[in-house]
C-alpha positions as CSV (number, residue, x, y, z in Angstrom):
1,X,24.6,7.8,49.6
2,X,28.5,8.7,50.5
3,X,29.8,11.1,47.1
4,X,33.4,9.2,47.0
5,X,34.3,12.0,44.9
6,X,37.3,14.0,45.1
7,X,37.2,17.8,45.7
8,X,39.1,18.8,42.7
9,X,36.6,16.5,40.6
10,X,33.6,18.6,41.6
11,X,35.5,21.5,40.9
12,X,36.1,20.3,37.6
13,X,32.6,19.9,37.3
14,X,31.7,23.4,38.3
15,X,34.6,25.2,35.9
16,X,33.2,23.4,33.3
17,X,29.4,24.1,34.1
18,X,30.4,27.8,34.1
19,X,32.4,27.7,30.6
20,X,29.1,26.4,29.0
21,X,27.2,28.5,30.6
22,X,29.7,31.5,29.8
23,X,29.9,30.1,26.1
24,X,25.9,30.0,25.9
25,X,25.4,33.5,27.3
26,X,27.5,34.5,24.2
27,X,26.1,32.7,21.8
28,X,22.5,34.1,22.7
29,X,24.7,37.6,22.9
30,X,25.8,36.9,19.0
31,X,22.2,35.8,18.1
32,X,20.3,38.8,19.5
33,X,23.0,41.8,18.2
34,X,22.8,39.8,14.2
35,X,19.1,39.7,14.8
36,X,19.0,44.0,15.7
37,X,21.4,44.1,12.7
38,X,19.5,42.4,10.6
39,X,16.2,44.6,11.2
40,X,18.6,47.8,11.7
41,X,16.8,50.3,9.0
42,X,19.1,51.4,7.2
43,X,19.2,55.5,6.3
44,X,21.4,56.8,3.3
45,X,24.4,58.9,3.7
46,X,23.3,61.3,0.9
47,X,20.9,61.4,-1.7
48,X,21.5,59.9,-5.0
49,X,19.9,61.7,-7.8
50,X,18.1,60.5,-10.6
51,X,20.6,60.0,-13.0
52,X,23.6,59.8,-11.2
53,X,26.1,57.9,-12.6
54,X,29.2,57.7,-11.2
55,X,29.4,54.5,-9.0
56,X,31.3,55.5,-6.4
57,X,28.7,57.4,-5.2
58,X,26.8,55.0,-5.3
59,X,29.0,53.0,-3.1
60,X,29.3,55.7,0.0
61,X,25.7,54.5,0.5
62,X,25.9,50.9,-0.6
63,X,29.4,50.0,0.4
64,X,29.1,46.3,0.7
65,X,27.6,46.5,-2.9
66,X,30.4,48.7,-4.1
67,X,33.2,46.7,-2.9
68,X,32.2,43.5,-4.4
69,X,31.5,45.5,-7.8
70,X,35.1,46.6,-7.6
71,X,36.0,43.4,-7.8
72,X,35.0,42.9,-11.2
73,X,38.5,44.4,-11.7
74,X,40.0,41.0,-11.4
75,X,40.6,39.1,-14.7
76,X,42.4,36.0,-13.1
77,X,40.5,33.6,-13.8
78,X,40.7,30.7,-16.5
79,X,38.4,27.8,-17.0
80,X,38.6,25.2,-19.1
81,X,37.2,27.5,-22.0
82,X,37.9,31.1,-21.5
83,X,36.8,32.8,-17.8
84,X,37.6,36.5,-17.4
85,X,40.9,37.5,-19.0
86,X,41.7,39.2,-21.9
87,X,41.8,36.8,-24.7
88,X,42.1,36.8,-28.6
89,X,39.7,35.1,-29.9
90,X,41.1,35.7,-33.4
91,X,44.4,34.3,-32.4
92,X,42.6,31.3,-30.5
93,X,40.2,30.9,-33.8
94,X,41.4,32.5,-37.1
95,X,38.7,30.6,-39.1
96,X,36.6,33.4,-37.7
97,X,38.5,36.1,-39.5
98,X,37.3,34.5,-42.8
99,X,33.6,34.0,-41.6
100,X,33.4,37.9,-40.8
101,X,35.2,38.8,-44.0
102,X,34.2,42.3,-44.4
103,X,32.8,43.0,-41.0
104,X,35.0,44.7,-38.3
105,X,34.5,41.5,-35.7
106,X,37.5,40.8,-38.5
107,X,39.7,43.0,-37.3
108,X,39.4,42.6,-33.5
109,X,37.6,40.5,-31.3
110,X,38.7,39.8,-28.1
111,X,36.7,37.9,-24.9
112,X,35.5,40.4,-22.4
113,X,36.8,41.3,-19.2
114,X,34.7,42.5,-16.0
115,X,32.0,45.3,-16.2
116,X,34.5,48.0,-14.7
117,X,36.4,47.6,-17.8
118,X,33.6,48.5,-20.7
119,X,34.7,51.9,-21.5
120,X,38.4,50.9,-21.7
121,X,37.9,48.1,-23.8
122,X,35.6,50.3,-26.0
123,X,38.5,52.3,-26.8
124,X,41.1,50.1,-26.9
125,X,39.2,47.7,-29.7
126,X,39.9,48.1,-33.4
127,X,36.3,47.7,-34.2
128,X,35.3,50.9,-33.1
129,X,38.0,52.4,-36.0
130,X,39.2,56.1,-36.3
131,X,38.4,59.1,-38.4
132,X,36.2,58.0,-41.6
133,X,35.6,61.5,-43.8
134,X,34.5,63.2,-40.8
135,X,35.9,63.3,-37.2
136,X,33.5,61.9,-35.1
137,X,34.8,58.1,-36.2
138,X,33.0,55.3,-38.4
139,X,30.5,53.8,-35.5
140,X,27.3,55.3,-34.6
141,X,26.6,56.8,-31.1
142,X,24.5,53.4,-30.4
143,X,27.4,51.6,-29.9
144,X,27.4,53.3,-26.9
145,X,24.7,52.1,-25.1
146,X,25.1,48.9,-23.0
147,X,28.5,50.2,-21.5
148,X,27.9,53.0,-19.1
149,X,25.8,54.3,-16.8
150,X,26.0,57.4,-18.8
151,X,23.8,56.5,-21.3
152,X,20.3,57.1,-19.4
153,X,21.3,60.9,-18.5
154,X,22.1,61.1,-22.1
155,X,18.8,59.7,-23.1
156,X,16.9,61.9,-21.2
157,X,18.6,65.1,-21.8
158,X,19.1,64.2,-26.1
159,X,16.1,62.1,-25.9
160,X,16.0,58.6,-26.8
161,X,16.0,58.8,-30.8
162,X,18.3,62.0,-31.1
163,X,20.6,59.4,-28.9
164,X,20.9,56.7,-31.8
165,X,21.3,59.3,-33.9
166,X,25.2,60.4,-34.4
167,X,29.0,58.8,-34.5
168,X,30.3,56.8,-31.4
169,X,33.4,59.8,-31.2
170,X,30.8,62.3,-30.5
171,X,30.0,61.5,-27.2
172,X,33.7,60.1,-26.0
173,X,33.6,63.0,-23.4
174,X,30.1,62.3,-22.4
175,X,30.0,58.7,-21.8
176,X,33.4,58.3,-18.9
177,X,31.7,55.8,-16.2
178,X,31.8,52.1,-16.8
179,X,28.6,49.7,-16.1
180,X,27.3,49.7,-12.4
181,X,24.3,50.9,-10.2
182,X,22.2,53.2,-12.3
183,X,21.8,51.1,-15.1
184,X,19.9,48.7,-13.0
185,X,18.4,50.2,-9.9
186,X,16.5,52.9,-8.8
187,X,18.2,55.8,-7.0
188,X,15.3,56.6,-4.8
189,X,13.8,52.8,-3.9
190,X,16.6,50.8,-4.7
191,X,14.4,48.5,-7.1
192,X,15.4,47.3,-9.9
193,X,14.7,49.0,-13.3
194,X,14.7,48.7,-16.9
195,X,16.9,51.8,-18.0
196,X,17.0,50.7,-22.0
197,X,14.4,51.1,-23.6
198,X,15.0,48.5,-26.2
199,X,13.8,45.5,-23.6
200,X,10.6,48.2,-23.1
201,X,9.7,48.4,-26.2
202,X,10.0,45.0,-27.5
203,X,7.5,44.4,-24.9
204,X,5.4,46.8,-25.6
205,X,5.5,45.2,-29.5
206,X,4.2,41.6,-27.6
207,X,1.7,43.6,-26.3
208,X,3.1,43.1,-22.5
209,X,3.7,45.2,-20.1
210,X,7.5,44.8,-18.9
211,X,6.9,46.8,-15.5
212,X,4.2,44.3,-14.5
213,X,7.3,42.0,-14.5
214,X,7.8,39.8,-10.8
215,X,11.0,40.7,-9.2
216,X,13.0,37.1,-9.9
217,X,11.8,37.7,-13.3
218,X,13.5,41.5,-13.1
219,X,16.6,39.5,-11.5
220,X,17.2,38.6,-15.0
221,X,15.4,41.5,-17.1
222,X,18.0,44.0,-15.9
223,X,20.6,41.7,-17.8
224,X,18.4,41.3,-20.6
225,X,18.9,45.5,-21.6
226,X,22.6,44.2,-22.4
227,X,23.0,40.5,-23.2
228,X,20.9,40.2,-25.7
229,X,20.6,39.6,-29.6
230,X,20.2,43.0,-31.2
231,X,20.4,45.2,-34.1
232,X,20.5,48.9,-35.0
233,X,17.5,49.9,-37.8
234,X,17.6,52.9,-39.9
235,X,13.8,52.0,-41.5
236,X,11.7,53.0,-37.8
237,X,9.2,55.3,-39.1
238,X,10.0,59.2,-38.6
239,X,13.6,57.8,-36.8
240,X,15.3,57.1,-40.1
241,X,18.4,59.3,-39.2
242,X,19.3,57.4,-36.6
243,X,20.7,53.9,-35.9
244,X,17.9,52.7,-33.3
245,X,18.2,49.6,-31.2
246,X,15.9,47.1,-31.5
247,X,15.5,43.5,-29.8
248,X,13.7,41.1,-32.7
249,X,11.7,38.7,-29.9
250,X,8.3,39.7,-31.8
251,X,8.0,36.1,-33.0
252,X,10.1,34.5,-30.1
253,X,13.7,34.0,-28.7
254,X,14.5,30.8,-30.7
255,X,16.7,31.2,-33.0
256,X,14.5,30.7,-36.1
257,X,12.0,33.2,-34.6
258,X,14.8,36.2,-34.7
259,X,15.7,35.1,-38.3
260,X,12.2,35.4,-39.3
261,X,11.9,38.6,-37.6
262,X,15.1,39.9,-39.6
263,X,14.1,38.4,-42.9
264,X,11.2,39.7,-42.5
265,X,12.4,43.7,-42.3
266,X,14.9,42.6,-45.0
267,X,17.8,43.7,-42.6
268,X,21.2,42.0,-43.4
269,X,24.2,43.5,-41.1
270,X,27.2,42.8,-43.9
271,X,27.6,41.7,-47.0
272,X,30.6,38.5,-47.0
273,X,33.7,40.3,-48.8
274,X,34.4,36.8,-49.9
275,X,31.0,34.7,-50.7
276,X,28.7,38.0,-51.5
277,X,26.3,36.5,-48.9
278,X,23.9,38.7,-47.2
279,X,25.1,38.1,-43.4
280,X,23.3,38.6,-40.2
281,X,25.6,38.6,-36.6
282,X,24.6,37.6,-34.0
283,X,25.5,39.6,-30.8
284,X,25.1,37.9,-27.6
285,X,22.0,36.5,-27.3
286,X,22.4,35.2,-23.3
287,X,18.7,36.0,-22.4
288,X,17.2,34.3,-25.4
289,X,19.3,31.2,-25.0
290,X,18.7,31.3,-21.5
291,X,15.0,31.2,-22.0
292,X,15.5,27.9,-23.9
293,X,17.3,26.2,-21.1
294,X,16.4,24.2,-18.2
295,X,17.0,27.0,-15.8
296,X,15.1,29.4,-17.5
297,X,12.5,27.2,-17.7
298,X,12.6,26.7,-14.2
299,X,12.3,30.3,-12.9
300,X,16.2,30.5,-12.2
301,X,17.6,34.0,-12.8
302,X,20.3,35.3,-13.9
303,X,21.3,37.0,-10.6
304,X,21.5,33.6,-9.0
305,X,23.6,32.3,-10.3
306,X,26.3,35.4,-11.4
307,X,25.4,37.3,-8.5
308,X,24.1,34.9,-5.8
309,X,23.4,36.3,-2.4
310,X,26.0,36.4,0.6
311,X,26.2,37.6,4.4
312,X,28.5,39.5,5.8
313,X,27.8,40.8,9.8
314,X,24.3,39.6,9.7
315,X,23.6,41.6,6.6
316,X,22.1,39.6,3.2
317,X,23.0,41.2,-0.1
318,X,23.5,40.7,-4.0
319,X,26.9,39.8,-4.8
320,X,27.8,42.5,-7.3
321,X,31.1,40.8,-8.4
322,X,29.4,39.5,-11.4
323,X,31.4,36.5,-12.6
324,X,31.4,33.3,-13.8
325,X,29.3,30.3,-11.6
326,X,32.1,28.4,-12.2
327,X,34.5,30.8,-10.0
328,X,32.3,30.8,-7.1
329,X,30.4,27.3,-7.7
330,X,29.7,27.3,-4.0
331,X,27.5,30.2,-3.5
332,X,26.1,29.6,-7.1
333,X,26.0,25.7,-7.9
334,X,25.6,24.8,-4.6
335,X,22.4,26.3,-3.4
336,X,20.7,23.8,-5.0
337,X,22.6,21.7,-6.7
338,X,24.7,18.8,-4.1
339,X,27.0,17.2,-6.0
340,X,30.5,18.1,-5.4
341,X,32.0,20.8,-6.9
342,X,34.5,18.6,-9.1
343,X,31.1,16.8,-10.4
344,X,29.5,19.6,-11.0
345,X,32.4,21.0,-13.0
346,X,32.8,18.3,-15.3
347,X,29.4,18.2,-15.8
348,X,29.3,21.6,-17.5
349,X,33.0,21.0,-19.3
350,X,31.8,17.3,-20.8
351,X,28.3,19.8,-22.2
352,X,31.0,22.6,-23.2
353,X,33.3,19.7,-25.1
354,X,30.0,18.4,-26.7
355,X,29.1,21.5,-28.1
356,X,32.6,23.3,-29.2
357,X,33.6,20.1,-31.1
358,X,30.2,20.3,-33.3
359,X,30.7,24.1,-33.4
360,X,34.2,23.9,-34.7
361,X,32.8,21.4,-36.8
362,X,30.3,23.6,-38.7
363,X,33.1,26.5,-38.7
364,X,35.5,24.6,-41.2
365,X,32.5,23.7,-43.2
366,X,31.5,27.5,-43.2
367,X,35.0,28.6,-44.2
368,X,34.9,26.2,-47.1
369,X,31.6,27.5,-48.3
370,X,32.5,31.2,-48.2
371,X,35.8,30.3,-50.3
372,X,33.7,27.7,-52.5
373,X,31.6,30.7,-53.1
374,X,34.2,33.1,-54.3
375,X,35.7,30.7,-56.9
376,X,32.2,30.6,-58.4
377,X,31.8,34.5,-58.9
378,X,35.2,34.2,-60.0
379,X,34.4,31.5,-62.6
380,X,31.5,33.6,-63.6
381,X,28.8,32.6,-61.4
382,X,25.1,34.3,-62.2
383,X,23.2,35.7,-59.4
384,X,20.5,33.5,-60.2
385,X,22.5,30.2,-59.2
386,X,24.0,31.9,-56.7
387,X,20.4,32.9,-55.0
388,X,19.7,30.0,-52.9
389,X,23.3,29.6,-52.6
390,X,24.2,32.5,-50.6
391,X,20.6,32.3,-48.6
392,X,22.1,29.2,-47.3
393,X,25.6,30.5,-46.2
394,X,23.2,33.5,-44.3
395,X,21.2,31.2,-42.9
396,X,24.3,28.1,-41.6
397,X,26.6,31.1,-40.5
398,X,23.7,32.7,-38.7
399,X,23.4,29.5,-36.8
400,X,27.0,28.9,-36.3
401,X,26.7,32.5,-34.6
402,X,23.9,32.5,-32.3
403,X,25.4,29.6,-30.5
404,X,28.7,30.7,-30.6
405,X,28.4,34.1,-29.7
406,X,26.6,33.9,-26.4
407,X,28.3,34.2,-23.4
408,X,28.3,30.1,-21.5
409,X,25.4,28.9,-24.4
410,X,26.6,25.3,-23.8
411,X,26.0,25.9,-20.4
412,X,22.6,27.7,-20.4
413,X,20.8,25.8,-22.6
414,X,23.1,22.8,-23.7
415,X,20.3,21.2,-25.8
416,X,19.1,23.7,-27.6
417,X,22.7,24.9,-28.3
418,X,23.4,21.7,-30.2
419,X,20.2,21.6,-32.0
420,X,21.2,24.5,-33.5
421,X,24.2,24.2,-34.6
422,X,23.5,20.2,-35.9
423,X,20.4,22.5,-38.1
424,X,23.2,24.9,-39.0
425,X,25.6,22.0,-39.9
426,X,23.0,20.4,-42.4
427,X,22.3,23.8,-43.7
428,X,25.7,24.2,-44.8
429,X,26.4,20.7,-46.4
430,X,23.5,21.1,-48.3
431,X,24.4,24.5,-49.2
432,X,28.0,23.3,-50.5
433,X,26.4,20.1,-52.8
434,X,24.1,22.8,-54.4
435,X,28.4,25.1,-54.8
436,X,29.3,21.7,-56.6
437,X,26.8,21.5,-58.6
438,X,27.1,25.2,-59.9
439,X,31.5,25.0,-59.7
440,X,30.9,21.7,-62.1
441,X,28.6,23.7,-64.3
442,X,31.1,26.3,-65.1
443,X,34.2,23.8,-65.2
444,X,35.6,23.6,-62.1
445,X,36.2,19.5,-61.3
446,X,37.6,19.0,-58.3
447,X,37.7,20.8,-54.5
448,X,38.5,24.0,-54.3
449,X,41.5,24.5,-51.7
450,X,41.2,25.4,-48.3
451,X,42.9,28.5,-47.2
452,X,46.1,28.5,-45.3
453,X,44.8,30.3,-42.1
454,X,46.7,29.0,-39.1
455,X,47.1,32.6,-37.7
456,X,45.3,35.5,-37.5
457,X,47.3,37.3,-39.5
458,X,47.4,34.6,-42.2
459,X,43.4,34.8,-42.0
460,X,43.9,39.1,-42.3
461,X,45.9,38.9,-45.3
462,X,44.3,36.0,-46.8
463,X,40.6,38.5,-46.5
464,X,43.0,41.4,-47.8
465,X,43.0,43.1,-44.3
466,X,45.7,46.0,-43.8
467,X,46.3,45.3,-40.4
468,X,49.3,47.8,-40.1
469,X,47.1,50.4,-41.7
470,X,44.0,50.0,-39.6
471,X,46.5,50.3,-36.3
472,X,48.2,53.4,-37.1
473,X,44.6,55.0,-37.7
474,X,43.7,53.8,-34.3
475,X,46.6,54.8,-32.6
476,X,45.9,58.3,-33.7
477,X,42.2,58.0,-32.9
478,X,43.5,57.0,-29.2
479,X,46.0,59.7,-28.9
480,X,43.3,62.7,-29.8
481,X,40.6,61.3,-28.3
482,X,41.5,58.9,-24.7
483,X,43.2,62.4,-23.4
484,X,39.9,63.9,-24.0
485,X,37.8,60.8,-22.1
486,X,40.2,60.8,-19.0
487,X,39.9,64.9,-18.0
488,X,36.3,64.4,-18.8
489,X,36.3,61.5,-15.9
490,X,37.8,63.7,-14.0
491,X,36.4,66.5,-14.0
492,X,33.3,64.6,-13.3
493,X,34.5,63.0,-10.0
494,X,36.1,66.5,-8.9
495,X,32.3,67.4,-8.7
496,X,31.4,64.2,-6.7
């Protein structure tokens, strides 16, 4: 058969049989140099010792790691509620300057930035005080120990009780290098490893074994040391001197368990300066909410969502910028998840509207118990009718707490979040019919006023804070002591 053809259409043909085959060849090329990359064994640079914990040294050996740590720096951005900048929570909220009447969360309480930023924000907060009678400051040494990488070299060299035992000043030169590598992984094997041993030993009290934990479940252990509910007992036999951390999961993670657990050692962190109620506060108790939720539940760990993996030149690692899902809902959400990002979004912001309008709800209720409370001591109130009274206000505030103090609770465990605080809600109102009944007893007809707190420093005065006061104390704390804290940092990475 006669080819009709042109010449310059067959050499079209052959030009463009050679560009595919040239654009093949490197395709192949790029598949077989990431595959040699990806089983390239890696060697360290240098060794990293035991307790090293300055994370840029880290970082000469895990580079990718390091840089994405470093990023952590970034406080930009802002979600619907919160995200990663410095915010005042007082400011936002001063109703929660009269529920933590008395306690320092009063005087300062501001969202928390990235991980680099834990020993800055240590200092800078008014909680941790200055000088009281003695010159190592108000706060024990225990304070300490979820914000550096410091703190397992101390541990071992003081030992773990002689740790807790001491003022949070006293170990301002000791403790320079914010969260990173060694307070989750092994130097030698790179695993992951429980470095606090309160997570160890509240095991230990379930009779389990926390080193027989799987790795996904270690993905979210090594979080655990840190965002958890806690408190610091002075009762541990033959540790009495010191403040000791403890995690109360003996009876479970809900929150009813840890308030048995803390009734049942009779611990109360504050006494209200305005109700006289025996208060508990909760911390941040991410992992036992998280336990409670749907991902939990389903084996999802922490790590996959705040620190999902990525590639970068054939290489798989962790993410180490540890952030919000909601900044990186791509990586995170995502994986398994295919709805579209905007979806997805809302979905968690309609759960997060849900949740903070019933919150805010029990709040105001709260703030009208705690000042219902006061006009009855100062009518005269017994302790006898004010027994049940103030048990109530513990137990609605403690409540109001747990869901409100974890870090994304409406997002972890959005059910469980709302049972808690509709429980702590019916607490409360219950609690305040049993406050009418004792204000009508001694006189009072009628309701008792509700404070004018639209600012945080209307809330401050209104608790009899002396804001000016407490800042010049801090101010002079900060000038003797941050000076002190910066040549100890670096004298410590002159000797990297």
């Amino acid at each position: 058969m006669e080819n009709n053809r042109k010449p310059w259409v067959n050499w079209m043909f052959f030009l463009a049989s050679l560009l595919v085959v040239f654009l093949l060849g490197l395709l192949i090329s790029n598949i077989v140099e990431r595959k040699a990359e990806a089983k390239f064994a890696y060697k360290p640079l240098k060794d990293i010792g035991q307790f090293e914990s300055r994370n840029e040294v880290w970082g000469e050996n895990y580079p990718r790691e390091y840089q994405s740590y470093m990023q952590t720096a970034d406080s930009s951005f802002v979600s619907k509620y919160n995200g990663n900048a410095m915010i005042d929570m007082l400011e936002v909220d001063p109703r929660l300057v009269v529920l933590w009447a008395g306690y320092g969360f009063s005087k300062d309480y501001n969202q928390g930035r990235g991980h680099v930023y834990a020993i800055e924000d240590m200092y800078n907060t008014l909680r941790t005080g200055g000088p009281t009678g003695n010159d190592d400051g108000p706060m024990p040494s225990t304070c300490w120990t979820c914000k550096s990488p410091d703190v397992p070299r101390l541990m071992n060299e003081k030992g773990v009780t002689e740790y807790y035992t001491g003022k949070w000043a006293s170990l301002g030169d000791q403790v320079v290098n914010p969260i990173g590598c060694a307070d989750c992984h092994d130097s030698k094997t790179m695993n992951l490893k429980i470095t606090r041993p309160a997570v160890i030993e509240a095991f230990q009290r379930k009779g389990k074994d926390v080193n027989k934990a799987s790795q996904n479940e270690m993905r979210s252990l090594v979080c655990a040391q840190c965002h958890s509910e806690y408190y610091f007992s002075n009762k541990l036999p033959g540790k009495e001197k010191a403040q000791y951390l403890v995690f109360p999961w003996d009876n479970g993670y809900t929150v009813e368990d840890m308030e048995k657990f803390y009734d049942n050692v009779k611990h109360t962190d504050w006494v209200h300066s305005l109700s006289k109620a025996p208060m508990l506060k909760a911390q941040h108790p991410d992992y036992e909410i998280y336990m409670t939720g749907i991902h939990g539940q389903r084996g999802v760990s922490c790590a996959d969502c705040h620190m999902p993996y990525k590639t970068e030149g054939g290489q798989k690692f962790t993410d180490h910028h540890i952030q919000s899902p909601l900044n990186n809902v791509a990586n995170s959400c995502q994986v398994c998840h295919r709805e579209d990002k905007d979806v997805l979004m809302k979905n968690v912001y309609d759960n997060q509207d849900k949740v903070i309008a019933n919150r805010d709800k029990l709040e105001e209720i709260l703030v009208r118990a705690h000042v219902e409370a006061k006009k009855a001591w100062d009518l005269g109130a017994t302790e006898a009718q004010m027994k049940d009274i103030l048990d109530g206000i513990r137990k609605a505030q403690w409540r109001w707490d747990y869901a409100a103090a974890g870090h994304g609770s409406a997002f972890h465990a959005p059910v469980e979040t709302l049972r808690v605080i509709g429980n702590g809600i019916d607490i409360a109102q219950e609690t305040r019919i049993k406050l009418a009944k004792v204000l009508f007893k001694l006189g009072y007809d009628g309701e008792v006023p509700y404070p004018a707190i639209k600012t945080k420093a209307e809330a401050q005065k209104f608790i009899g804070l002396d804001m000016e006061k407490l800042q010049i104390e801090k101010d002079k704390f900060k000038k003797d002591l941050v000076p002190v804290w910066k040549k100890s940092a670096q004298e410590r990475q002159s000797k990297k």
